[in-house]
C-alpha positions as CSV (number, residue, x, y, z in Angstrom):
1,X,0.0,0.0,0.0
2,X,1.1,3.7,-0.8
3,X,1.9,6.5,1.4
4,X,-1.0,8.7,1.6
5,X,-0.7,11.8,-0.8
6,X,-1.6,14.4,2.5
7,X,1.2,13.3,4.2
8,X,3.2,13.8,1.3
9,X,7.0,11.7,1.2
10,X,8.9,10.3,4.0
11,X,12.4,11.5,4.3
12,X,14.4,10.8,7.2
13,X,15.2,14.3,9.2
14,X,19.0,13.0,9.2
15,X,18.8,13.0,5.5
16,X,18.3,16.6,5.1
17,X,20.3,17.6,7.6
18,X,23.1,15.7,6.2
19,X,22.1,17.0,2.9
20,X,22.5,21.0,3.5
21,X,25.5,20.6,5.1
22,X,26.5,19.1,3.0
23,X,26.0,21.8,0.8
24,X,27.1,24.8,3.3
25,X,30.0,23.2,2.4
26,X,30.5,23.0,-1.1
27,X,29.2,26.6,-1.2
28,X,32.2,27.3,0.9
29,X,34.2,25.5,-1.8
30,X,34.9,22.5,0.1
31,X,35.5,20.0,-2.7
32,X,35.8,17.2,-0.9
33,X,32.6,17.3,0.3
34,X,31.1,16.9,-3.0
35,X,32.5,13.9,-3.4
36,X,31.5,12.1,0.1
37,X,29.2,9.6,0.6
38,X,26.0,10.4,3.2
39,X,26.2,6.8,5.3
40,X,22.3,5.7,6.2
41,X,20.3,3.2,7.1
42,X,16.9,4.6,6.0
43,X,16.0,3.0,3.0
44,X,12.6,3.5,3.5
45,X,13.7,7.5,2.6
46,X,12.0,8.9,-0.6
47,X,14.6,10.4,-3.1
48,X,13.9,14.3,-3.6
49,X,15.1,16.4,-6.4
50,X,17.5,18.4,-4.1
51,X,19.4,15.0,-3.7
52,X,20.1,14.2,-7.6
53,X,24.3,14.3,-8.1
54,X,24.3,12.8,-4.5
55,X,26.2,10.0,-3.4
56,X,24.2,8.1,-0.6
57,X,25.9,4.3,1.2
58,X,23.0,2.8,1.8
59,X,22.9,-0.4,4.7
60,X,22.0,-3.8,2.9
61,X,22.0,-5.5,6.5
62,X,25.6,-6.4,6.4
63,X,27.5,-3.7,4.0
64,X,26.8,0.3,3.3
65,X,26.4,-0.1,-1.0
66,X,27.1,3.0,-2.9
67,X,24.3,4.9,-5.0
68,X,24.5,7.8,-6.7
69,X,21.2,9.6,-7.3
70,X,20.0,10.4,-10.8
71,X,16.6,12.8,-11.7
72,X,15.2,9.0,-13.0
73,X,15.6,8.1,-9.3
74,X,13.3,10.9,-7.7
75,X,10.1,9.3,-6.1
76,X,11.6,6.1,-5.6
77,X,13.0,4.8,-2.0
78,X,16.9,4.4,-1.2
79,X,16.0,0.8,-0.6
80,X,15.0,0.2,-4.1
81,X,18.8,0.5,-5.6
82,X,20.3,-1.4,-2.9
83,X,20.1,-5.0,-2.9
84,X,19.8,-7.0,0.2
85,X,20.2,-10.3,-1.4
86,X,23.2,-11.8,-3.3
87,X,22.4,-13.6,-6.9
88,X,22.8,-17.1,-5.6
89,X,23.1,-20.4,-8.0
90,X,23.2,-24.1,-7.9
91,X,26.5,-25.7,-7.9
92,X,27.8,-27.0,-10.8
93,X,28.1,-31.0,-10.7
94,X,31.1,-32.7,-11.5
95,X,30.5,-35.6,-14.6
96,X,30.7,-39.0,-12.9
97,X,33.7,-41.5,-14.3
């Protein structure tokens, strides 16, 4: 089931706190900070337009994965583009002699 539209999205208060910051500081002309990752284990966070050309490490439960935010991405969940589940596959059987 959806999030009700009069609630609008759900975007963890960390998030944008980390986010203008994060841009305080490249306003400062801290380059460095454009380039560092926001660590978070919201993935239940909708993606807004102010964090497209952000990099977010988003926690699959054992590993932060990296995800840099696109405009395709807005609406969508942080959880969406990381994985919490490995591909996994059947052995391959040796031929019997």
């Amino acid at each position: 089931m959806a999030r009700s539209s009069w609630k609008g999205p759900y975007v963890d208060p960390h998030l944008l706190e980390a986010i203008e910051t994060r841009a305080k500081k490249v306003r400062q002309g801290d380059q460095k900070a454009k380039q560092e990752g926001i660590r978070t284990q919201s993935r239940k966070s909708t993606i807004l337009p102010s964090f497209v050309g952000s990099v977010f490490h988003v926690y699959t439960g054992r590993t932060f994965l990296q995800v840099r935010i696109t405009e395709d991405m807005v609406g969508h969940t942080l959880g969406e583009y990381a994985n919490t589940r490995k591909p996994g596959s059947h052995p391959k059987r040796s031929k019997k002699k």
